[in-house]
LUMRODREN-625054 format. One record per residue (C-alpha): residue number from 1; residue in three letters; x negated, y, z negated. Coordinates in nm, 3 decimals, decimal comma. Example, Ala and Ser with C-alpha at 12.3 -4.5 7.8 and 13.67 -1.06 7.14 Angstrom:
residues 2
+------+------+---------+---------+---------+
| resi | resn |      xx |      yy |      zz |
+------+------+---------+---------+---------+
|    1 |  ALA |  -1,230 |  -0,450 |  -0,780 |
|    2 |  SER |  -1,367 |  -0,106 |  -0,714 |
+------+------+---------+---------+---------+
end
This chain:
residues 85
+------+------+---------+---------+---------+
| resi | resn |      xx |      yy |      zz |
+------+------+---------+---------+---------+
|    1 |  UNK |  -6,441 |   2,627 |  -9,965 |
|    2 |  UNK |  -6,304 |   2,397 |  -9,691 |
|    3 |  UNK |  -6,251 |   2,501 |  -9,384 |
|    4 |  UNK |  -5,887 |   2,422 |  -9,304 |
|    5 |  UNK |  -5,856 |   2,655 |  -9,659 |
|    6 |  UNK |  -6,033 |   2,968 |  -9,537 |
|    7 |  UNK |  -5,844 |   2,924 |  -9,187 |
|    8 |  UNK |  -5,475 |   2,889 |  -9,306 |
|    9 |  UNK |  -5,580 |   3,206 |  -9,560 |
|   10 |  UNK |  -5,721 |   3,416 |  -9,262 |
|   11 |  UNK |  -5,345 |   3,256 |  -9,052 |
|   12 |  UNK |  -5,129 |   3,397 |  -9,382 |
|   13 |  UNK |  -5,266 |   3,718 |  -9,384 |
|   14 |  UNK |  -5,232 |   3,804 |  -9,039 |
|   15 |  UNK |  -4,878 |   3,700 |  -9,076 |
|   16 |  UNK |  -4,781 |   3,946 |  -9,364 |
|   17 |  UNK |  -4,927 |   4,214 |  -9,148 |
|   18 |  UNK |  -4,782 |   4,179 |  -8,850 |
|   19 |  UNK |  -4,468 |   4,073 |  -8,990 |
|   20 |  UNK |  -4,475 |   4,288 |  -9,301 |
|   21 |  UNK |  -4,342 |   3,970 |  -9,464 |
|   22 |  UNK |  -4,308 |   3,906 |  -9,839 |
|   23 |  UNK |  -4,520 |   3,654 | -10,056 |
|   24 |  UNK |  -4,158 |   3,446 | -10,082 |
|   25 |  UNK |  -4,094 |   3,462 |  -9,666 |
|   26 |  UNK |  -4,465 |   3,353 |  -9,597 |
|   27 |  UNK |  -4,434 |   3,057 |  -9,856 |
|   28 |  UNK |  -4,120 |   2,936 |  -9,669 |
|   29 |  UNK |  -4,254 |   3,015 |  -9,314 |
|   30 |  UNK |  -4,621 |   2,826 |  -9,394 |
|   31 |  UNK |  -4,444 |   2,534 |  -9,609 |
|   32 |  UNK |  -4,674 |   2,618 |  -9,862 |
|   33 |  UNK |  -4,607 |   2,738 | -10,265 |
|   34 |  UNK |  -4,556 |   3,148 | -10,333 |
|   35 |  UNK |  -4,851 |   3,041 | -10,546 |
|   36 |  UNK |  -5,053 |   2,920 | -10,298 |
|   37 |  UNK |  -5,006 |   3,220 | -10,098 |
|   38 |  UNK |  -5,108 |   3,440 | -10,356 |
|   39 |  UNK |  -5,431 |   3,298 | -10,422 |
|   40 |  UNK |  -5,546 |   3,255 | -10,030 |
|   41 |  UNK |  -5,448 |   3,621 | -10,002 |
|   42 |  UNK |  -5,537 |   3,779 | -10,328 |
|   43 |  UNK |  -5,865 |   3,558 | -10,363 |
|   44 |  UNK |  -5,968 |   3,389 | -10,043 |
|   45 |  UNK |  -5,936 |   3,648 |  -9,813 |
|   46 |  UNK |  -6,120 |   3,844 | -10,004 |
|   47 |  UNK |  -6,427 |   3,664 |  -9,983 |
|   48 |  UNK |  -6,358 |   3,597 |  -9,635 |
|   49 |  UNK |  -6,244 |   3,963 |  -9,486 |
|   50 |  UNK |  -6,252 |   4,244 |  -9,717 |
|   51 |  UNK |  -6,096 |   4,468 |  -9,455 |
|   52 |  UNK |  -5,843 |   4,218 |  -9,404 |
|   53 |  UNK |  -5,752 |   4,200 |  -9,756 |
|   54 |  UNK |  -5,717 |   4,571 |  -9,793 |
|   55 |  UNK |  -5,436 |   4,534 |  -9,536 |
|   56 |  UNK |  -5,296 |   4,268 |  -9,687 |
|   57 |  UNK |  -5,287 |   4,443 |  -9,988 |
|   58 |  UNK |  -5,135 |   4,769 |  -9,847 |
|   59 |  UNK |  -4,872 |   4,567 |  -9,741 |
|   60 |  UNK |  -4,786 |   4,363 | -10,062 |
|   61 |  UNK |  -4,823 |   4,655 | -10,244 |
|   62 |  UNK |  -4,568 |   4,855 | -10,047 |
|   63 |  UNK |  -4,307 |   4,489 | -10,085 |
|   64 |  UNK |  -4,365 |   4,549 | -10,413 |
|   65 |  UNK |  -4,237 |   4,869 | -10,461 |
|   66 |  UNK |  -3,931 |   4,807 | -10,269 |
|   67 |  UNK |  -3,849 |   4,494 | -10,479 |
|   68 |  UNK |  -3,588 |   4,608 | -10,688 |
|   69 |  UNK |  -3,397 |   4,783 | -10,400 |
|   70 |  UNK |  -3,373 |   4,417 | -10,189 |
|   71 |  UNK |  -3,267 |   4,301 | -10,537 |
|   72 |  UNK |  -2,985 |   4,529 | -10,585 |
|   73 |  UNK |  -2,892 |   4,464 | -10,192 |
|   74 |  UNK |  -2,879 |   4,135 | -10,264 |
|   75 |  UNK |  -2,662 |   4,144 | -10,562 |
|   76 |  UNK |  -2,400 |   4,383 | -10,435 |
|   77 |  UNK |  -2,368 |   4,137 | -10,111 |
|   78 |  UNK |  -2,328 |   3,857 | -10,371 |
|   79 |  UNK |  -2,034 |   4,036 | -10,527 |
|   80 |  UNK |  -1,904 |   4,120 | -10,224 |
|   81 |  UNK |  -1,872 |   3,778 | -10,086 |
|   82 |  UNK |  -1,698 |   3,661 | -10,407 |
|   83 |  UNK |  -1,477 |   3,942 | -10,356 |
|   84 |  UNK |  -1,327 |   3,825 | -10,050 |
|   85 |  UNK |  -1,292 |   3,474 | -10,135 |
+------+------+---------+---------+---------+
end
């Protein structure tokens, strides 16, 4: 694996832990596909920093549980702005 490759994956993880940012929030913040960040954090990292990954995991796993309750946020804030308009 190329260096720059096992660098930015290290540089995304780090950032979903100390941020306890989303797979969509890194994408956008790295300039980078939601793809892309899946694979340097669910494959990369792995081979790079187990104990890294497990945090990285923890975190993604816990984003993913509270999924459906940013989606329902963001729908009734969608409604709500077409309500006052």
């Amino acid at each position: 694996m190329k260096e720059y490759i096992e660098e930015r994956a290290v540089e995304i993880a780090n950032y979903i832990i100390k941020y306890n940012a989303t797979v969509r929030q890194t994408a956008k913040q790295f300039g980078i596909s939601k793809s892309t960040v899946h694979k340097d954090i669910t494959d990369r990292v792995e081979h790079i920093n187990p104990q890294l990954a497990r945090q990285v995991r923890c975190v993604l796993e816990v984003n993913k549980a509270e999924r459906h309750i940013r989606g329902g946020i963001a729908t009734k804030n969608k409604y709500l702005h077409m309500k006052k308009i």
